[in-house]
C-alpha positions as CSV (number, residue, x, y, z in Angstrom):
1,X,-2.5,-10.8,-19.0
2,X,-2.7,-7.5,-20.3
3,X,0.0,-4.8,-20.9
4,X,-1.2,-2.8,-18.0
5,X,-1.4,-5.6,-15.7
6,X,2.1,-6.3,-16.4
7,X,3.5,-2.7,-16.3
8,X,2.0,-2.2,-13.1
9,X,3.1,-5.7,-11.7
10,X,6.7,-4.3,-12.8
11,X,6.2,-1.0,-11.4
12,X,5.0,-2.4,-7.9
13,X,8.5,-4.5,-8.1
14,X,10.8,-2.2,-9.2
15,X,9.3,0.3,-6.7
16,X,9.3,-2.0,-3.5
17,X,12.5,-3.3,-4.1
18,X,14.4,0.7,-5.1
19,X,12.7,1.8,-2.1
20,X,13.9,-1.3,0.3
21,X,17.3,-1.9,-0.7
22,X,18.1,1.9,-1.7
23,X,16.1,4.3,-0.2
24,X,15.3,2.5,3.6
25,X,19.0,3.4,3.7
26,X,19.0,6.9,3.5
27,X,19.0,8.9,6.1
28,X,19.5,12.5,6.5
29,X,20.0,14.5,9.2
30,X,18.3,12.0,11.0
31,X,14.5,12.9,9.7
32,X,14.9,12.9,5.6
33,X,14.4,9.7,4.0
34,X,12.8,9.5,0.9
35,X,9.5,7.0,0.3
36,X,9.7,6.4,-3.2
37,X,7.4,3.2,-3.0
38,X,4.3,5.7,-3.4
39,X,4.8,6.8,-7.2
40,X,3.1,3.0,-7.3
41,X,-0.2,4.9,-5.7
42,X,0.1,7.6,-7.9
43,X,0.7,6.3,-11.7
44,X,-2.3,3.3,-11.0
45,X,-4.3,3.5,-13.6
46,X,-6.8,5.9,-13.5
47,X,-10.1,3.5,-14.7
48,X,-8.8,0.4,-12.9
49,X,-10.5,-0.9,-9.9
50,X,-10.4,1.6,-6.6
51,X,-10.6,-1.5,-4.4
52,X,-7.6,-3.1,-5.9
53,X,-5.4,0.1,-5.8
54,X,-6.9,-0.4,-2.1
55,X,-5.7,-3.7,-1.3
56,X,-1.9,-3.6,-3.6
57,X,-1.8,-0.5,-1.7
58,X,-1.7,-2.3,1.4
59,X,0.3,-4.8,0.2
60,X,3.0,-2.7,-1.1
61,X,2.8,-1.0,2.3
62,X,3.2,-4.2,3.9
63,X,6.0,-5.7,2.1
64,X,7.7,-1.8,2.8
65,X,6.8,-2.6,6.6
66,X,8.5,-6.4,6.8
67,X,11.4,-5.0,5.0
68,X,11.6,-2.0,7.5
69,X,10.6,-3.8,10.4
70,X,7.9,-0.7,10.8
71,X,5.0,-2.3,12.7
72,X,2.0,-1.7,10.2
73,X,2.8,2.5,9.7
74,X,3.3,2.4,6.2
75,X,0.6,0.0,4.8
76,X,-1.6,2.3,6.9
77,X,-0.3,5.5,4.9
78,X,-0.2,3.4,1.9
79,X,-3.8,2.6,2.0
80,X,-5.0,6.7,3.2
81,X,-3.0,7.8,0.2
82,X,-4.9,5.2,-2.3
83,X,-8.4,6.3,-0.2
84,X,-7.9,10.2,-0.8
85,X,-6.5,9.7,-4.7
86,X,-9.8,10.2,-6.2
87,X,-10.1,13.7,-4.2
88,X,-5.6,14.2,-5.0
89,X,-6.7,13.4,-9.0
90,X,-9.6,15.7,-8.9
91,X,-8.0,19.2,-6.9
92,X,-4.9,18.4,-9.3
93,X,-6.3,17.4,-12.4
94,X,-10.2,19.1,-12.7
95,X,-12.0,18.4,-15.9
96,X,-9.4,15.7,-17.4
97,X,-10.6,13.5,-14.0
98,X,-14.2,13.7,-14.2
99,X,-13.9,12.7,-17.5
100,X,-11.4,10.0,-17.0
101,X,-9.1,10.8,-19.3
102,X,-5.9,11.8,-17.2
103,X,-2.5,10.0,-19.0
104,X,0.3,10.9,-16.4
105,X,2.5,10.8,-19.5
106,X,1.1,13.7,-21.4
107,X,-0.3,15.8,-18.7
108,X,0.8,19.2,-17.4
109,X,3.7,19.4,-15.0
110,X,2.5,21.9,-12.6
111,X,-0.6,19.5,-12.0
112,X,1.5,16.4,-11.6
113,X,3.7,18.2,-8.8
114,X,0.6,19.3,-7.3
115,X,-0.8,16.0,-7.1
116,X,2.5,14.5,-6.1
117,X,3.0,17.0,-3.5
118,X,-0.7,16.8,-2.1
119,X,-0.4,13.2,-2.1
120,X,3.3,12.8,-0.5
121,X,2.3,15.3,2.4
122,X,-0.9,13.4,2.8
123,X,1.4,10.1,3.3
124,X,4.5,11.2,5.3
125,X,2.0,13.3,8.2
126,X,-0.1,10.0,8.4
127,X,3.1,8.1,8.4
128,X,5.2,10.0,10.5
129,X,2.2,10.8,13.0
130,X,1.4,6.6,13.3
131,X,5.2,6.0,13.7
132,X,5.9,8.7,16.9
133,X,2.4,8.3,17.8
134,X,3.2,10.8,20.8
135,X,1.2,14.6,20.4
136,X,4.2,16.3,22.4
137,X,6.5,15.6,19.3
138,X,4.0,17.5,17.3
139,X,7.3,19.4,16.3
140,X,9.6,16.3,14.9
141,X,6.0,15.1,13.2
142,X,5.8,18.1,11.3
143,X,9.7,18.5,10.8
144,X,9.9,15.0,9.9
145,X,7.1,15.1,7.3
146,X,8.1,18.8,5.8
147,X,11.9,17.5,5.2
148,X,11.1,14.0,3.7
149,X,8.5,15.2,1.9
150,X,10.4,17.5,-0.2
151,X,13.1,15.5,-0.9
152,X,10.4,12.2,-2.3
153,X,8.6,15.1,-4.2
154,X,11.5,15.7,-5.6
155,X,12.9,12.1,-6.7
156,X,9.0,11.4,-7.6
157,X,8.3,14.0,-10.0
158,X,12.0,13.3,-11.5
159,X,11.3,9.4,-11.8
160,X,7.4,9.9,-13.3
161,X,9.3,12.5,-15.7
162,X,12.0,10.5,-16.6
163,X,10.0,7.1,-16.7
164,X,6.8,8.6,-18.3
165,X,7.6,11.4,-20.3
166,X,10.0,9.3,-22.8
167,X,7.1,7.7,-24.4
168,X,5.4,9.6,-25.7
């Protein structure tokens, strides 16, 4: 098994477990809790496989739903967010993605909050849209998504600095 293999096999742990035992227990105002479980979909390497970022996406998203007793809303986010990456990397990144050469540990931080902002909005409107499922709450959707969304952009851009950044 390979070091990347490995490091991401860590990552999806540390992540999923952070996310379950920590952050499914914040709760804020009623509508901000953070979803940290999705700095998995964004640090996946680059060159690997798009159809197994596809299917550990909905596996992480799954394991995040049993533990949260969420009905399917979060693999479902989990997987949109892996589906759109490719068009996240490339709006966020330009020229370093076509050529495939993006390392989040040496890129620019305005285009890594970018990508984690595009990409966290993507997943908590798809998210928080699946889970009221109800067009009158249009309101809390977008309250919901705004609120939590700031606060995991936040705690994601702080965790891929702090966890990425040192190794340089």
């Amino acid at each position: 098994m390979n070091s990347v293999i490995g490091s991401n096999i860590v990552r999806f742990v540390i992540l999923l477990l952070l996310q379950v035992v920590i952050c499914n227990n914040i709760n804020f105002f009623g509508y901000i809790n953070p979803y940290i479980y999705i700095i998995f979909i964004f640090l996946y390497p680059v060159k690997e496989d798009r159809l197994i970022l596809l299917l550990v996406s909905f596996m992480l998203g799954m394991f995040v739903d049993m533990f949260s007793d969420s009905g399917g809303v979060h693999a479902a986010a989990a997987v949109c967010l892996a589906y759109a990456r490719p068009i996240l990397l490339k709006s966020s990144f330009g020229m370093l993605y076509e050529h495939q050469s993006i390392k989040f540990t040496n890129t620019e931080v305005g285009s890594l909050i970018s990508y984690v902002t595009f990409g966290t909005v993507l997943h908590h409107l798809i998210l928080f849209s699946l889970e009221i499922f109800n067009i009158t709450d249009i309101l809390l959707i977008l309250k919901k998504t705004l609120f939590s969304s700031i606060f995991t952009i936040i705690l994601s851009v702080l965790i891929i600095i702090l966890f990425s950044r040192n190794r340089k």
